[in-house]
N, C-alpha and C positions, 0 to 999 in steps of 0.2 A: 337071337332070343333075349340076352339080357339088356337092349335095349328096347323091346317089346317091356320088360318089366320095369326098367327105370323110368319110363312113360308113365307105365298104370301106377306106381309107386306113390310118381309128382300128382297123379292127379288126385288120386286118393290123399292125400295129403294139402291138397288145395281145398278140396272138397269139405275137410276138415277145421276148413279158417274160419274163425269165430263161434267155434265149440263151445269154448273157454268165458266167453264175455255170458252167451247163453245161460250158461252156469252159473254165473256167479248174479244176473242177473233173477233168473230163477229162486236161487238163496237169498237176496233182498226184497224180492215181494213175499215168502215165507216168512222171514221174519217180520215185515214190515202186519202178516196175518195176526202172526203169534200176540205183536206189542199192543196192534188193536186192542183182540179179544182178551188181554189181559188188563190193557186202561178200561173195557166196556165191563169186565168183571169186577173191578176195584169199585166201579161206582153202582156199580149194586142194579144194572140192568140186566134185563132179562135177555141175555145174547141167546142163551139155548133156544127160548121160546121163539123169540123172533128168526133165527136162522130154522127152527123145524117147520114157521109159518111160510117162510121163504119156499123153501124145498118144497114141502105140500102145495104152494101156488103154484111152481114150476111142472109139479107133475098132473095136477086136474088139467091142467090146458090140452 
């Protein structure tokens, strides 16, 4: 039996490779969001407008 779970263990834990890079690459397109919308804010564009013109396109289709 406990080599029936040192099996499921490694595999689960195989399974698990490249969680970590996932993650972190998740948090660099986040911020890479934030820094846009904060340079398109500073110059004085209409980000809200244009992102609610977006959305409303995507959804009449």
């Amino acid at each position: 039996m406990s080599d029936f779970m040192l099996r499921r263990y490694i595999q689960v834990r195989n399974a698990e490779k490249g969680q970590g890079t996932l993650e972190y690459v998740g948090m660099i397109i986040v911020a890479a969001l934030v820094a846009v919308a904060v340079i398109t804010a500073a110059q004085g564009t209409d980000f809200g407008g244009k992102f609610t013109a977006k959305v409303n396109e995507v959804l009449s289709k």
